[in-house]
FIKOLZA-1660 file (N, C-alpha, C; in steps of 0.1 Angstrom, whole numbers, plus 5000, padded with zeros to 4 digits):
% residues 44
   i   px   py   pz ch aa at
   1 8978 4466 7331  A  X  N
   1 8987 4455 7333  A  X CA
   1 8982 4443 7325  A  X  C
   2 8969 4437 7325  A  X  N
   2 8961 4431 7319  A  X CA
   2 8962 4431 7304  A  X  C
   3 8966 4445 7299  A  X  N
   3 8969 4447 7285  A  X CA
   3 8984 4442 7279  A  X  C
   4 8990 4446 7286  A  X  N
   4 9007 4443 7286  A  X CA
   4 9004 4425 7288  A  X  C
   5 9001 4420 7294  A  X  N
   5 9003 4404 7297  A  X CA
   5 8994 4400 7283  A  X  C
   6 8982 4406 7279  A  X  N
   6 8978 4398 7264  A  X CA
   6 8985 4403 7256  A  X  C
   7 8995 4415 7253  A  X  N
   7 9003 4414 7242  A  X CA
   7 9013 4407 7243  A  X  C
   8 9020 4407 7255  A  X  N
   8 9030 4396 7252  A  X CA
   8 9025 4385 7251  A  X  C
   9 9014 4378 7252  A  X  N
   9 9013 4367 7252  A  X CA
   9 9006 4367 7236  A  X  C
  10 9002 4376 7233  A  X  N
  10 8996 4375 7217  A  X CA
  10 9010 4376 7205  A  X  C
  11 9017 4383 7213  A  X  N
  11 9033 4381 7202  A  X CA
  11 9038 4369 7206  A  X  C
  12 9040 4357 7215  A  X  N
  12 9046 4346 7221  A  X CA
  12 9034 4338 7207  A  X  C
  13 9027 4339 7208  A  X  N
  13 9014 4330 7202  A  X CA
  13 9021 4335 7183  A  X  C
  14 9023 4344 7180  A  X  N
  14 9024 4350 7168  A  X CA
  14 9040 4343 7164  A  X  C
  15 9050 4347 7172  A  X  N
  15 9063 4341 7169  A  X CA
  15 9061 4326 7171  A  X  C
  16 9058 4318 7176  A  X  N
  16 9056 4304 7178  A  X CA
  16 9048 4302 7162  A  X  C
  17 9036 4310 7160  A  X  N
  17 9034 4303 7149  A  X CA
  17 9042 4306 7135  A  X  C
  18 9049 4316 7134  A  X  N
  18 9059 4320 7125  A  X CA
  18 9070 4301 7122  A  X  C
  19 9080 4305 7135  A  X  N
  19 9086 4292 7139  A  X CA
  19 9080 4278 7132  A  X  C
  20 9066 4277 7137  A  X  N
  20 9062 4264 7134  A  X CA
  20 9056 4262 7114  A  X  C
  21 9055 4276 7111  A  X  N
  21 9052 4282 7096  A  X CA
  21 9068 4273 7093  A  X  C
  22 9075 4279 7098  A  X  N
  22 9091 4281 7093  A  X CA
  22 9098 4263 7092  A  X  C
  23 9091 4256 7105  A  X  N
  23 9100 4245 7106  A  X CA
  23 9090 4236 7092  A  X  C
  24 9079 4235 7089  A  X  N
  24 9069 4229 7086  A  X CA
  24 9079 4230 7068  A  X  C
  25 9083 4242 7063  A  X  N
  25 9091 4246 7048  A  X CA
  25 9078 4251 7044  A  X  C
  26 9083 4256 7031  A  X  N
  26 9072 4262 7022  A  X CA
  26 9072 4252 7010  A  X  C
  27 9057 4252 7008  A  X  N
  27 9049 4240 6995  A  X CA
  27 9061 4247 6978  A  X  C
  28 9064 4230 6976  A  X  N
  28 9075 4232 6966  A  X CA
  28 9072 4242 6953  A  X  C
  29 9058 4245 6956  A  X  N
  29 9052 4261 6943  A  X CA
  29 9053 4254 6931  A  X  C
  30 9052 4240 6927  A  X  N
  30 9055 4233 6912  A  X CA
  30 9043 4237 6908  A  X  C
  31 9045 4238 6896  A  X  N
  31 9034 4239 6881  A  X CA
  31 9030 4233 6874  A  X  C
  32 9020 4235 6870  A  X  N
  32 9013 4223 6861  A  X CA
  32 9018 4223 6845  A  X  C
  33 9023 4207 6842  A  X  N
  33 9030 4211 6830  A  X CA
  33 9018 4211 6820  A  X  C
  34 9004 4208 6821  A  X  N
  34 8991 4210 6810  A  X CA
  34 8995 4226 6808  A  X  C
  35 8990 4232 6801  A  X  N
  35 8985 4247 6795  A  X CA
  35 8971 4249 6801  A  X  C
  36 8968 4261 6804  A  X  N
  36 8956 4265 6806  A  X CA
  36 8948 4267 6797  A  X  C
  37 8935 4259 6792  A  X  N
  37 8929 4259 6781  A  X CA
  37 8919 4269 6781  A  X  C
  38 8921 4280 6776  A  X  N
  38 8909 4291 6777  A  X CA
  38 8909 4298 6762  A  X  C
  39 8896 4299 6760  A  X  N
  39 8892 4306 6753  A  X CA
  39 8891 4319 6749  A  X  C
  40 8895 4332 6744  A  X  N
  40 8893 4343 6741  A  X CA
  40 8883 4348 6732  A  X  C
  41 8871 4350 6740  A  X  N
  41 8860 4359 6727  A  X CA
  41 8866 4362 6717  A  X  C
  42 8862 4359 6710  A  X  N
  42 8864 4371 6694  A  X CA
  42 8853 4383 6695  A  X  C
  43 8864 4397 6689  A  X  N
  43 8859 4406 6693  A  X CA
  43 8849 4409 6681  A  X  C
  44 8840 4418 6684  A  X  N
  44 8829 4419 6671  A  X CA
  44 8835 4431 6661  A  X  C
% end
C-alpha cells in the first residue's frame, strides 16, 4: 500500500512539474549572430 501511495504521489509531483515546465514557455532558442571563431589544424 505504502508503494501505491509514493507512486501516485511521485506522478502528482512529475505532472505538476511538467505543467509548471509548460506554463513557465520554452527559452526563445535565439542565436548568436557573431560566427564561431575556430580554427582548423592544418593537416601535415
Amino acid at each position: 500500500m505504502r508503494a501505491l501511495i509514493a507512486a501516485v504521489i511521485g506522478l502528482a509531483a512529475a505532472f505538476a512539474l511538467v505543467l509548471v515546465v509548460t506554463a513557465i514557455g520554452a527559452s526563445p532558442g535565439e542565436t548568436s549572430p557573431e560566427p564561431l571563431l575556430t580554427t582548423v589544424p592544418e593537416h601535415p
